[in-house]
C-alpha positions as CSV (number, residue, x, y, z in Angstrom):
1,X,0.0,0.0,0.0
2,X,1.6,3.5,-1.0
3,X,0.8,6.7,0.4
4,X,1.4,10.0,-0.1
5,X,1.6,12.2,3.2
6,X,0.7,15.8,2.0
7,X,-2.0,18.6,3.6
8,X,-5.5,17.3,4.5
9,X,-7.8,17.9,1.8
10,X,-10.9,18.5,3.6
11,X,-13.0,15.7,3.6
12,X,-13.9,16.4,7.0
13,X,-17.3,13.9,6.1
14,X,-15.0,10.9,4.7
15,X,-12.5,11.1,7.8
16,X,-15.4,10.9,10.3
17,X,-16.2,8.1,8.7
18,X,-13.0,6.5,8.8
19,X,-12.6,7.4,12.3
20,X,-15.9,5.7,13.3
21,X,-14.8,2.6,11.6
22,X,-11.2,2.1,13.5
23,X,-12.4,3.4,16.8
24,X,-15.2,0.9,16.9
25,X,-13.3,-1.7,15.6
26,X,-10.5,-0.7,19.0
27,X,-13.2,-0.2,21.4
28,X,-15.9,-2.7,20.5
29,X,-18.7,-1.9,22.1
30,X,-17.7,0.7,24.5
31,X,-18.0,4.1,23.8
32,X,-15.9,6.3,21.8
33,X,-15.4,10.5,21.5
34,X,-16.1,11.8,17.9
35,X,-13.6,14.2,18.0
36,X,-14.0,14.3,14.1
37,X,-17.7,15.4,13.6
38,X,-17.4,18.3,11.3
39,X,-18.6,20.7,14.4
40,X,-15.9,19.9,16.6
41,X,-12.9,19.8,13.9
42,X,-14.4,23.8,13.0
43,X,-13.8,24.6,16.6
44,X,-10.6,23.1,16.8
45,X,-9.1,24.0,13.3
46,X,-11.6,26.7,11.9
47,X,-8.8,29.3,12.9
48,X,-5.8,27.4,12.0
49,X,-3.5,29.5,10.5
50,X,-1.0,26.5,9.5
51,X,-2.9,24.4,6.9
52,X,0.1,21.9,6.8
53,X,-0.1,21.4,10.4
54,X,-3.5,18.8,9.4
55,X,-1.7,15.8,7.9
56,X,-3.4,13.3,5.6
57,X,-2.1,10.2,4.2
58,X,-3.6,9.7,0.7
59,X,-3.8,6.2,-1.7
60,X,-4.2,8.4,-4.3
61,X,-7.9,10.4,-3.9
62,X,-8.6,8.1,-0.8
63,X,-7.8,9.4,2.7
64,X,-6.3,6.3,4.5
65,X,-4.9,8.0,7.7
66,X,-4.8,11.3,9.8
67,X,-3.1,13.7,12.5
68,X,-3.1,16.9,13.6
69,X,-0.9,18.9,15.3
70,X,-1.9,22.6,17.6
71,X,0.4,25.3,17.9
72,X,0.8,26.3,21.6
73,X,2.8,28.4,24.0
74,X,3.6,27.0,26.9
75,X,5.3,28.1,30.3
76,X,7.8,26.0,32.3
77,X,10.2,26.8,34.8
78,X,10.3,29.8,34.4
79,X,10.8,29.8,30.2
80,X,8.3,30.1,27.5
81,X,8.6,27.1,24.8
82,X,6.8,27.3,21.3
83,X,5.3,23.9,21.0
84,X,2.5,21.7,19.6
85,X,-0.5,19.0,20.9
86,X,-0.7,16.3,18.3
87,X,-3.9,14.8,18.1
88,X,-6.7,12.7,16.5
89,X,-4.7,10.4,15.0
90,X,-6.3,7.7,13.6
91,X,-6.0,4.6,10.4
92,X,-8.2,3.4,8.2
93,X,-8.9,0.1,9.3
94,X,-7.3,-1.9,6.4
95,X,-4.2,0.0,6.4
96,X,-3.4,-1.3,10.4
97,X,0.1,-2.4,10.8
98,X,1.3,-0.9,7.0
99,X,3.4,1.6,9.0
100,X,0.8,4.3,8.2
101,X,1.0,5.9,11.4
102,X,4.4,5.6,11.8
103,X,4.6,7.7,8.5
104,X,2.5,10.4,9.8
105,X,4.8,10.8,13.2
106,X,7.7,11.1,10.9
107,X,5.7,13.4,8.9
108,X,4.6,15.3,12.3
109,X,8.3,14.8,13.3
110,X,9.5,16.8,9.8
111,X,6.6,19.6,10.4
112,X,7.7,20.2,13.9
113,X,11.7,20.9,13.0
114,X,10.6,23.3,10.0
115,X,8.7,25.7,12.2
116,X,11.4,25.2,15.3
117,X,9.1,23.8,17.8
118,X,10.6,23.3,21.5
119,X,8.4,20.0,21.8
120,X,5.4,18.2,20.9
121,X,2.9,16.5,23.2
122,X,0.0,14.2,22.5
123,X,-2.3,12.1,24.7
124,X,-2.5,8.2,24.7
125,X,-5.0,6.2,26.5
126,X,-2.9,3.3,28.1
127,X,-3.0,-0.2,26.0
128,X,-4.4,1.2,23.0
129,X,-2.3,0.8,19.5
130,X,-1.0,4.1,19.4
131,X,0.4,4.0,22.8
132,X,2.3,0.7,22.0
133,X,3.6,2.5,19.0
134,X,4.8,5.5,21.1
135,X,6.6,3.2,23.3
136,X,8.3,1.5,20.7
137,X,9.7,5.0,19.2
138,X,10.8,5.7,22.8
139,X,12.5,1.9,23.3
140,X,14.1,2.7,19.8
141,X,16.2,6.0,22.1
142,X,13.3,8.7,20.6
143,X,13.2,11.5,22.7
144,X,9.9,10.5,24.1
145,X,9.6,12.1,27.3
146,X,6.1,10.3,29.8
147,X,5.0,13.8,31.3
148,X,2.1,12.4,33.7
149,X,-0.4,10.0,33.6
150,X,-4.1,11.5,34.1
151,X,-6.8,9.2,35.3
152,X,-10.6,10.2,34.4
153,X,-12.6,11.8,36.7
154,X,-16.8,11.3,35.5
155,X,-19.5,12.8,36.6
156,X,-22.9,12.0,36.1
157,X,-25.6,14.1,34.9
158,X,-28.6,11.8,33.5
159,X,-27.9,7.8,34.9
160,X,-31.1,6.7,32.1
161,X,-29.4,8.4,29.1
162,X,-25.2,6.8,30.7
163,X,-27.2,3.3,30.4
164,X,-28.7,4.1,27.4
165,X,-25.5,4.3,25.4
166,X,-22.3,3.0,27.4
167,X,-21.5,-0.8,27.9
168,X,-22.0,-1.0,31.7
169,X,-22.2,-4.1,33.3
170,X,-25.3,-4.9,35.7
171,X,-23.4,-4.4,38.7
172,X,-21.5,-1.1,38.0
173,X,-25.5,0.1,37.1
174,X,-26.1,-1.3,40.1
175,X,-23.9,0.6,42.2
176,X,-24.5,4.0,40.1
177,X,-28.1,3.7,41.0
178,X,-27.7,2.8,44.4
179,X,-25.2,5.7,44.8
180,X,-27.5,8.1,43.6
181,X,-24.5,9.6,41.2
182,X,-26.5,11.9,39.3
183,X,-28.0,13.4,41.8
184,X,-28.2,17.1,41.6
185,X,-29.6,19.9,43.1
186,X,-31.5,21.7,40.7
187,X,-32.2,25.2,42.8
188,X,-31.1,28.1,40.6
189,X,-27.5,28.7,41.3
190,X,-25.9,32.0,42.9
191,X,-27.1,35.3,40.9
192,X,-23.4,36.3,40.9
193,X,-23.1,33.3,38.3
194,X,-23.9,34.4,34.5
195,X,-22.8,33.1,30.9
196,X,-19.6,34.5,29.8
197,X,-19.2,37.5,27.5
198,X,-16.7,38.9,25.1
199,X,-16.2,41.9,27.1
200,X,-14.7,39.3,30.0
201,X,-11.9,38.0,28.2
202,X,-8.9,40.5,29.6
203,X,-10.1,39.8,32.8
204,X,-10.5,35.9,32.1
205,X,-7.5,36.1,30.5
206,X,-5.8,37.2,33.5
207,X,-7.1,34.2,35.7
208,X,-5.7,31.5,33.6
209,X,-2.4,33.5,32.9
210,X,-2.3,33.3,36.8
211,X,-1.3,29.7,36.4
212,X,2.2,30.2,34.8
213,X,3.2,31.3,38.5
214,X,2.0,27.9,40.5
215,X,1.6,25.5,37.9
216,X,4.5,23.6,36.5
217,X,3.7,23.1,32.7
218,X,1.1,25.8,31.9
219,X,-0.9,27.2,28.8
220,X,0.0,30.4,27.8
221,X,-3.1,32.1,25.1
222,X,-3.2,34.6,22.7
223,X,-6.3,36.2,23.5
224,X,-7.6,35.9,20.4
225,X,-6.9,32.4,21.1
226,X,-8.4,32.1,24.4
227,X,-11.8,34.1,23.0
228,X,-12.4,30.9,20.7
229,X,-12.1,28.4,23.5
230,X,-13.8,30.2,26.3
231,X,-17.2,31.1,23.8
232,X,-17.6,29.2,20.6
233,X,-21.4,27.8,20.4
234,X,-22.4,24.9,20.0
235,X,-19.2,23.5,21.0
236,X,-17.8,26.1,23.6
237,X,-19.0,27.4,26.5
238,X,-18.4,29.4,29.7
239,X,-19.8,30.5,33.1
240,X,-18.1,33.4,35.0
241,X,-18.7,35.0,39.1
242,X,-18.9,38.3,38.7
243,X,-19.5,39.8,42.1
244,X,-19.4,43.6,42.5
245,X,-18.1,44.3,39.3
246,X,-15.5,41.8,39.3
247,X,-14.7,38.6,37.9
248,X,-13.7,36.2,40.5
249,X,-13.9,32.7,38.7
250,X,-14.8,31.0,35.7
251,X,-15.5,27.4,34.4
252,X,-15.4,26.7,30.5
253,X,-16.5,23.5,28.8
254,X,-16.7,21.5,25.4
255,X,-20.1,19.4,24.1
256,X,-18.7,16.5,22.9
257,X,-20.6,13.4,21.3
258,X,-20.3,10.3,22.9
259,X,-20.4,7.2,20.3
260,X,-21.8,3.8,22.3
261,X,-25.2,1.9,21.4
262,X,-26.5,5.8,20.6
263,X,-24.9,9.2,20.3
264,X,-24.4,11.1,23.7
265,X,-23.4,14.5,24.3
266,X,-21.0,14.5,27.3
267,X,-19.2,17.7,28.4
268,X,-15.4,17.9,29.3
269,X,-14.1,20.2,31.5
270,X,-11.7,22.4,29.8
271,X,-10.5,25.8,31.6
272,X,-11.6,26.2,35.4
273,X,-10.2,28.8,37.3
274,X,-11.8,29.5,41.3
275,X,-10.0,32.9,41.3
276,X,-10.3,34.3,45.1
277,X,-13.7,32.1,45.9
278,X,-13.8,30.3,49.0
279,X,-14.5,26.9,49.5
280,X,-18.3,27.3,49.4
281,X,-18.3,29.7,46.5
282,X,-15.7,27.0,44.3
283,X,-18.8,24.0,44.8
284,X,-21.7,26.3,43.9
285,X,-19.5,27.2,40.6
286,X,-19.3,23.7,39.6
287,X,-22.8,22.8,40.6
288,X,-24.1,25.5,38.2
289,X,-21.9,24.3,35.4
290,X,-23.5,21.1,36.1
291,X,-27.1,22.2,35.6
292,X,-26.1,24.3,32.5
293,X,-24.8,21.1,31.1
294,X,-27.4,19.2,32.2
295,X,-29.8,21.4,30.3
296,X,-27.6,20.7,27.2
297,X,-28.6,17.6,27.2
298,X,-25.0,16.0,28.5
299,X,-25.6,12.7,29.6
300,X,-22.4,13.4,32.1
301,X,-19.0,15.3,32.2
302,X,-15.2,14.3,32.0
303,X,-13.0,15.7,33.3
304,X,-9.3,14.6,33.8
305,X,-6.6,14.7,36.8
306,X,-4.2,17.4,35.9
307,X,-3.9,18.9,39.0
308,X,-3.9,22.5,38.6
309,X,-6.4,23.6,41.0
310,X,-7.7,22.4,44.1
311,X,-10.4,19.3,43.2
312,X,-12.3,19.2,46.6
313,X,-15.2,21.2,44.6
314,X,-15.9,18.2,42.6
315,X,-15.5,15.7,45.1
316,X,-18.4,17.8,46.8
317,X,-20.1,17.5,43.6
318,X,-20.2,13.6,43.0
319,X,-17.2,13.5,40.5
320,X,-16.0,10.3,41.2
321,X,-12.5,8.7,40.0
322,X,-12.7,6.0,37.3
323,X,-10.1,3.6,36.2
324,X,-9.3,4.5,33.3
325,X,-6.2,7.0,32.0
326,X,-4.4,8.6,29.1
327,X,-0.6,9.0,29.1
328,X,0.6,12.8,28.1
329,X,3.7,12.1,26.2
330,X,5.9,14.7,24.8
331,X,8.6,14.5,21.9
332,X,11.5,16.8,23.2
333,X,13.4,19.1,20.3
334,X,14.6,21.3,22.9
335,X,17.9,19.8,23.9
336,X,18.2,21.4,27.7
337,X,14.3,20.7,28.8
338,X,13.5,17.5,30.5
339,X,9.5,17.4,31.1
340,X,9.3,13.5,32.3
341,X,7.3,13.1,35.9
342,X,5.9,16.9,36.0
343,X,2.5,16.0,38.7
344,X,0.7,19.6,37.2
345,X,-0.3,20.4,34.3
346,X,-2.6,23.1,32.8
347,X,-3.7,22.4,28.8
348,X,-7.2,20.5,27.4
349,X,-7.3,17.2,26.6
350,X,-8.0,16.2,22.9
């Protein structure tokens, strides 16, 4: 099978398709993000300045593999580093174990030397095939650099519309029904809570720039950037406490569709920030970004353990740990930085 590894073309449709194909054939009958509805790949490319940074590997007119790479700006000890997240990388089904993948990394590999990027890092859910690949490139003396390991943390929203779609088995419905885990309290939440606005964003801005000075590997936005990811409907979506005239928090999310028996929206947890609220005012945040994604339609949210705030809100919640985990990895060009075993880390997870 030969391929040519060149800009994506745009079949946003066909690649869907592809990726609904290999994902169910990896995950059986357990469910599956579709990061590649054409919805979410507008709000994660639409502003993409790069068009070579979305990589397609073509038998001639037929799309047989993808990956994409972000351009970010991250802080770290005290530096700024220009880097990017690689992600949705996925192979048609038939074209498993041709070295398809491997050819996009190399391809990935070649983009990220001709625009002089200090690293690249991508997620991996343990055991899958592109981990196992990742590890090989690393056993091969890669620099392949395991940044931290983030276990899931759920919560539930709607337990009839979870067992509706996701392969449960009798007992874990069992014990999500007995323990009452979507469960909310649906008073109207604190009137110092309101949707975000683009007049916010300095302010906003400010709150998650904050981060660079306690948090080890940290996000640093444009605020262009930022705008797009704290308001972008459907996809995007923020709440803000504004109390006196000031902003003292915010908590932003993503809808994103949930493929199992049926199609799920769930919403992930992207940018929180609890500003100066105390411990009260941090749960009631959360619980009225629960009832605005409840109202959505999410059939739950995900959220995963990077450890750059304080997670006692969500506990107080019903967020409950889950084992399952992705790996962040990161492919090191810089030749002085070492990011292996960093326990806090502020960026989404794609």
């Amino acid at each position: 099978m030969v391929a040519s590894f060149e800009p994506f073309r745009g079949d946003v449709e066909e690649l869907e398709r592809l990726a609904h194909i290999a994902w169910r054939d990896e995950y059986g009958r357990d469910s599956y993000p579709n990061l590649y509805s054409p919805q979410y790949f507008d709000y994660l490319f639409g502003s993409l300045e790069h068009r070579d940074h979305l990589i397609g590997a073509y038998d001639d007119d037929r799309l047989m593999a993808f990956m994409a790479v972000l351009p970010r700006m991250f802080h770290c000890r005290g530096e700024i580093y220009r880097a990017v997240l690689g992600c949705l990388l996925v192979t048609r089904k038939e074209a498993f174990r041709s070295g398809m993948a491997l050819g996009l990394t190399a391809k990935a590999i070649e983009l990220n030397k001709k625009h002089n990027y200090d690293f690249a890092l991508i997620y991996l859910e343990t055991g899958h095939r592109s981990s196992r690949m990742l590890a090989k490139l690393k056993a091969a003396g890669n620099p392949v650099q395991k940044v931290k390991r983030m276990g899931v943390i759920p919560r539930s929203l709607s337990l009839d519309l979870i067992f509706a779609s996701e392969n449960l088995k009798w007992y874990e419905r069992a014990a999500m029904r007995f323990l009452r885990l979507d469960k909310l309290d649906s008073k109207p939440p604190s009137s110092f809570i309101r949707p975000y606005e683009s007049e916010d964003l300095t302010t906003c801005h400010e709150l998650l720039d904050a981060y660079k000075d306690t948090v080890t590997l940290t996000r640093v936005f444009e605020p262009e950037e930022l705008a797009r990811e704290l308001d972008y409907p459907p996809m995007a979506h923020s709440l803000i406490w504004e109390e006196n005239a000031r902003i003292r928090g915010l908590i932003n999310w993503a809808i994103v569709e949930h493929v199992g028996r049926i199609t799920q929206p769930w919403a992930w947890l992207n940018h929180l920030s609890f500003g100066d609220l105390d411990g009260s005012e941090r749960c009631e945040l959360v619980r009225a970004f629960l009832l605005k994604a409840k109202e959505q339609g999410a059939a739950g949210v995900v959220e995963w353990a990077k450890n750059y705030y304080p997670k006692k809100p969500l506990w107080k919640n019903r967020f409950i740990p889950y084992p399952r985990s992705v790996d962040m990895l990161a492919w090191v060009f810089h030749p002085k930085l070492d990011l292996s075993n960093i326990s806090d880390v502020f960026e989404v997870q794609i």
